[in-house]
Backbone as CSV, one residue per row, in Angstrom:
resi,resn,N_x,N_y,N_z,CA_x,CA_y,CA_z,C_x,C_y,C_z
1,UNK,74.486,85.318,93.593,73.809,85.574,92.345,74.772,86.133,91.298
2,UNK,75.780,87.186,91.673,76.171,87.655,91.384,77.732,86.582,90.225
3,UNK,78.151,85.796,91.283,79.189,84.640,90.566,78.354,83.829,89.493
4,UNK,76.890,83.491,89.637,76.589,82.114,88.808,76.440,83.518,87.373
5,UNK,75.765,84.728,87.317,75.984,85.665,86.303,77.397,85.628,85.793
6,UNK,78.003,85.957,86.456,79.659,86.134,85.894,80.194,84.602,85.549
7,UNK,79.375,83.998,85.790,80.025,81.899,84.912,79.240,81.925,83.572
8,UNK,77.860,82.660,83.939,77.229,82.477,82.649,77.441,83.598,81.777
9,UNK,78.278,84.377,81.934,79.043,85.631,81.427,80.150,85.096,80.282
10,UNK,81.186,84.090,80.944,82.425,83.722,80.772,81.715,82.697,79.545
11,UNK,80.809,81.910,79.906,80.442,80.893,78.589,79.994,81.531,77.310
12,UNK,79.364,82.315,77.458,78.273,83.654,76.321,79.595,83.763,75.555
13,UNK,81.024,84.332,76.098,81.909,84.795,75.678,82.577,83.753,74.511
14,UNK,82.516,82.460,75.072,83.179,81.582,74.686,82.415,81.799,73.369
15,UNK,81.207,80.929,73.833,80.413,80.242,72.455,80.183,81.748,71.767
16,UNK,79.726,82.840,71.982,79.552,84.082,70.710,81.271,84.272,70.098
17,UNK,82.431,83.429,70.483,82.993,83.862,69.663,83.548,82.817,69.029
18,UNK,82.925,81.667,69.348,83.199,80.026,68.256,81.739,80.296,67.377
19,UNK,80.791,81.334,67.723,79.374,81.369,66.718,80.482,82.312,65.574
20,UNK,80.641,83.941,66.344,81.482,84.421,65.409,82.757,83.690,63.713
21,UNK,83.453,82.827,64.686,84.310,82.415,63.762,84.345,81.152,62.786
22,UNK,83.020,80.570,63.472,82.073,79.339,62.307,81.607,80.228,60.930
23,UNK,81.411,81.285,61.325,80.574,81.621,59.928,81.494,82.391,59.103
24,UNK,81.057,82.120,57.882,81.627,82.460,56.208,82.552,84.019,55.957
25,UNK,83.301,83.960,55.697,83.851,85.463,55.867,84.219,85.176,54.323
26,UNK,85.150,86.498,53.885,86.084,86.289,52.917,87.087,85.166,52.615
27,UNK,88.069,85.452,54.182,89.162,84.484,54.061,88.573,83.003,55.040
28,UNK,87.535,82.667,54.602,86.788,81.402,55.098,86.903,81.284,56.950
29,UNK,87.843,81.731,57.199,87.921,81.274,59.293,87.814,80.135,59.689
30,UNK,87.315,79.863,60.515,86.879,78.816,60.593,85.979,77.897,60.358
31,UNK,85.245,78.500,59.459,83.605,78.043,58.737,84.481,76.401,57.907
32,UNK,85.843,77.001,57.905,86.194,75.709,56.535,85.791,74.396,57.639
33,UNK,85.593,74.330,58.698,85.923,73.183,59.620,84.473,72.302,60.123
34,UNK,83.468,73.487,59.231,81.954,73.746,59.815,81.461,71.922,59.117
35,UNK,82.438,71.418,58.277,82.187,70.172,57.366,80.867,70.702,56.102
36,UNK,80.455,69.235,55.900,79.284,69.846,54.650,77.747,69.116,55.579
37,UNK,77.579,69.414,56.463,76.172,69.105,57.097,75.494,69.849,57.245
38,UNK,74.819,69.995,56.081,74.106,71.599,55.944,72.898,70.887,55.817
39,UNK,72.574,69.362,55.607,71.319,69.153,56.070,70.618,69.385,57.570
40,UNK,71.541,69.630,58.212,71.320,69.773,59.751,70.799,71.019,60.581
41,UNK,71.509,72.148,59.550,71.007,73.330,59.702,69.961,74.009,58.782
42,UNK,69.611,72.942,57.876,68.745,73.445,57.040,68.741,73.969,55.416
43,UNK,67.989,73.991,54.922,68.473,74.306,53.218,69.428,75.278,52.976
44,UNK,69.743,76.410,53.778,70.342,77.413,53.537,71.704,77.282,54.023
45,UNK,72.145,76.449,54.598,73.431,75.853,55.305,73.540,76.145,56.812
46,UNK,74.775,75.951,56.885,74.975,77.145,58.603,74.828,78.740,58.660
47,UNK,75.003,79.133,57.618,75.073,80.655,57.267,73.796,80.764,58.116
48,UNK,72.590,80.907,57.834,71.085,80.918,58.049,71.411,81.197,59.846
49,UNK,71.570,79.827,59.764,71.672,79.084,61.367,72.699,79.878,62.642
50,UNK,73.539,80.025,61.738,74.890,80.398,63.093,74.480,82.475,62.760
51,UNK,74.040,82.687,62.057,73.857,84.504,62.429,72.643,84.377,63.177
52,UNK,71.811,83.833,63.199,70.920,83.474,64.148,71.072,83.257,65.258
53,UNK,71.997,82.341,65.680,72.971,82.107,66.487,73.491,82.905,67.424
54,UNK,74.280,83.767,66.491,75.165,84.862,66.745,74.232,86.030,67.725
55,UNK,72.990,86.333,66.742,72.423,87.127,67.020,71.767,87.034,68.808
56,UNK,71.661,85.679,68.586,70.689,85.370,70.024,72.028,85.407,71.270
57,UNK,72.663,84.877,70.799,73.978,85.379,71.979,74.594,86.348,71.954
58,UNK,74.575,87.022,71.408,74.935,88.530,71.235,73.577,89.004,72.095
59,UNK,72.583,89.216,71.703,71.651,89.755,73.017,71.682,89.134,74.308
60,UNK,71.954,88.098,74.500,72.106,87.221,76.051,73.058,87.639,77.020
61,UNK,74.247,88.114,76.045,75.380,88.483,76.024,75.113,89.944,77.131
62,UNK,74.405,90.954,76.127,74.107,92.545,76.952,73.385,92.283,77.552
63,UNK,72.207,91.715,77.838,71.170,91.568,78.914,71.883,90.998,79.764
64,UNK,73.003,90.036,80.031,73.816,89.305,80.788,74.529,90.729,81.714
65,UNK,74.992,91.089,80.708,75.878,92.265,81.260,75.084,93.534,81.604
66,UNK,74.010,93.965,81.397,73.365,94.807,82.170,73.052,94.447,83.568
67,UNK,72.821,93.103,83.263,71.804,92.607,84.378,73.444,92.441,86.063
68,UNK,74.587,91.980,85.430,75.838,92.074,86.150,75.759,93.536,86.663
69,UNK,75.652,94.545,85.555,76.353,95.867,85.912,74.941,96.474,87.188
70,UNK,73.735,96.127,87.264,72.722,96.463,87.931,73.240,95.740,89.437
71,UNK,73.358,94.604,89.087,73.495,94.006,90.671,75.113,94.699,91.236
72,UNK,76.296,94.671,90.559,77.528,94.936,91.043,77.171,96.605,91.476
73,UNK,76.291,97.184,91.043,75.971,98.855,90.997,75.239,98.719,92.814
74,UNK,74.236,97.816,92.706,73.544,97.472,94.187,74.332,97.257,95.183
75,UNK,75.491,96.648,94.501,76.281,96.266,95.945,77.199,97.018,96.553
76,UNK,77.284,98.434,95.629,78.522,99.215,95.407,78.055,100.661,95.581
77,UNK,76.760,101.177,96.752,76.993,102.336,96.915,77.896,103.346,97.050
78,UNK,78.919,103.153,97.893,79.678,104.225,98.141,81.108,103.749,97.576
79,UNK,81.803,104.556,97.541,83.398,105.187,96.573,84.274,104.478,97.629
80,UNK,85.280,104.261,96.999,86.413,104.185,98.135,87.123,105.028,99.010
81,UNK,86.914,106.497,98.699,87.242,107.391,99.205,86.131,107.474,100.740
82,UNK,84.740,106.917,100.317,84.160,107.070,101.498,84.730,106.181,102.354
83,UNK,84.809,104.477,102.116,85.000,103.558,103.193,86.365,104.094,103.927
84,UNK,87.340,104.753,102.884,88.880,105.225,103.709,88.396,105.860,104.666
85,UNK,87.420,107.371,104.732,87.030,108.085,105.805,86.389,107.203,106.882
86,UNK,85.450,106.127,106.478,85.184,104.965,107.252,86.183,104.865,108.118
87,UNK,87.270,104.197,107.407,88.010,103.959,108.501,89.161,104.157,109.186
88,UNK,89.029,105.469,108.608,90.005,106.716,109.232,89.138,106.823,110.955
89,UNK,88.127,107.234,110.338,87.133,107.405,111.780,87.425,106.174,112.917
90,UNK,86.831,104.807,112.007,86.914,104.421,112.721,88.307,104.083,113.551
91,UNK,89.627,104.432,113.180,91.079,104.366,114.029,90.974,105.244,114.325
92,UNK,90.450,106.476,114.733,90.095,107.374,115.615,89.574,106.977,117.084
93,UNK,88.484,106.439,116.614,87.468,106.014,117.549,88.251,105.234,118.720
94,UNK,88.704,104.054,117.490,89.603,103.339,118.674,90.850,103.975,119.903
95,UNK,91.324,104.748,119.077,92.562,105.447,119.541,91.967,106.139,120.870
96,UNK,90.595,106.930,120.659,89.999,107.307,122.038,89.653,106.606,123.329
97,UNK,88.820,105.020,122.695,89.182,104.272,123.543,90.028,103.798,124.324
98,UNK,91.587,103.563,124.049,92.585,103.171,124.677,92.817,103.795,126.154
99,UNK,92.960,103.074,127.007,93.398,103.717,128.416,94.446,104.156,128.349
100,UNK,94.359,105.311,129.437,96.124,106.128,129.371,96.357,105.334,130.864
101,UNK,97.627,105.390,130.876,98.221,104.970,132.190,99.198,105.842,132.540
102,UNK,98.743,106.841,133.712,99.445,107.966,134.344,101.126,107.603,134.822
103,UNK,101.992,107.321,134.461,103.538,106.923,134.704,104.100,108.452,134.485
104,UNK,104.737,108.314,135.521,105.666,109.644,135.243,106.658,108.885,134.312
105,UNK,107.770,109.723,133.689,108.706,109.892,133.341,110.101,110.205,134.133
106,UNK,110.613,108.908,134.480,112.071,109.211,135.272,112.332,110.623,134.302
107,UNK,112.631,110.863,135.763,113.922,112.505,135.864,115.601,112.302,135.422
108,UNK,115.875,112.787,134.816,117.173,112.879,134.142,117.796,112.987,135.765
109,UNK,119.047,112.807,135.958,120.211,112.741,137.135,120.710,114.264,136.772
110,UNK,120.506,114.758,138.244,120.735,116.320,137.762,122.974,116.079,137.739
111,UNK,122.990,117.156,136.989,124.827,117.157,136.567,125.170,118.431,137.026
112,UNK,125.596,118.586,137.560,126.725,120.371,137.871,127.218,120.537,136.477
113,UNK,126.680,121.963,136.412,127.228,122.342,135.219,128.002,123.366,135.431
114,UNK,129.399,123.191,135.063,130.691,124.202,135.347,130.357,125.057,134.358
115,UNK,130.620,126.235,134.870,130.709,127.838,134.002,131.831,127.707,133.331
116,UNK,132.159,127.659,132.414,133.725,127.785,131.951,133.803,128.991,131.319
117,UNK,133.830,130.080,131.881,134.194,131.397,130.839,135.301,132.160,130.607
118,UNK,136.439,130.798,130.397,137.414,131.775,130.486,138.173,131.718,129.139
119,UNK,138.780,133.130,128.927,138.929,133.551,127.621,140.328,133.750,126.769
C-alpha cells in the first residue's frame, strides 16, 4: 500500500510543479509555452483553469502525504535504539546456547629454572 502511495506521491510532485510553472507570473515562466487555446480552458484563459488546478493538487498532494506519514508511522513503532537492544539480546541468547566442550589445555613442558645469583 504503502509503494503504490509513494508512486502516486512522485506524480502529484511532477504535475503540481508543471501546474505551478504553466501559470502567468511576472517574468511569464513557462505560461509563454501554454500557446493561445484559451478556448479550451474557458473565457478566462488558463489562468482560471491551472490555479484551480494547482489548488486541487496541492491538496492531493497533503492528504497524499498525511495519509504516507500515518501508514509509515504504523509500521514504525519502535526506535532503532530498541531493535539494537533486540538484538543485542538476541546475540546473547545465542551465545548461551552454544555448547562448551570440556578440553583441557596442554600443559606447558616444565623447564629447570637455574638460580643465577651471582653478583
Amino acid at each position: 500500500m504503502t509503494s503504490t502511495l509513494l508512486i502516486v506521491q512522485i506524480v502529484l510532485v511532477v504535475m503540481l510543479v508543471i501546474a505551478v510553472l504553466l501559470q502567468k507570473s511576472s517574468s511569464i515562466g513557462l505560461g509563454a509555452y501554454s500557446g493561445s487555446n484559451e478556448s479550451v480552458f474557458g473565457a478566462k484563459g488558463p489562468s482560471g483553469f491551472l490555479a484551480k488546478m494547482t489548488f486541487l493538487l496541492g491538496f492531493l498532494f497533503i492528504a497524499n502525504t498525511i495519509t504516507l506519514g500515518y501508514f509509515y508511522g504504523q509500521s514504525k513503532n519502535e526506535s532503532v535504539v530498541d531493535s539494537m537492544v533486540k538484538t543485542d539480546d538476541a546475540a546473547k541468547e545465542t551465545t548461551k546456547k552454544l555448547p562448551t566442550l570440556d578440553i583441557a589445555a596442554p600443559k606447558a613442558p616444565s623447564v629447570p629454572v637455574e638460580n643465577n645469583t651471582s653478583h
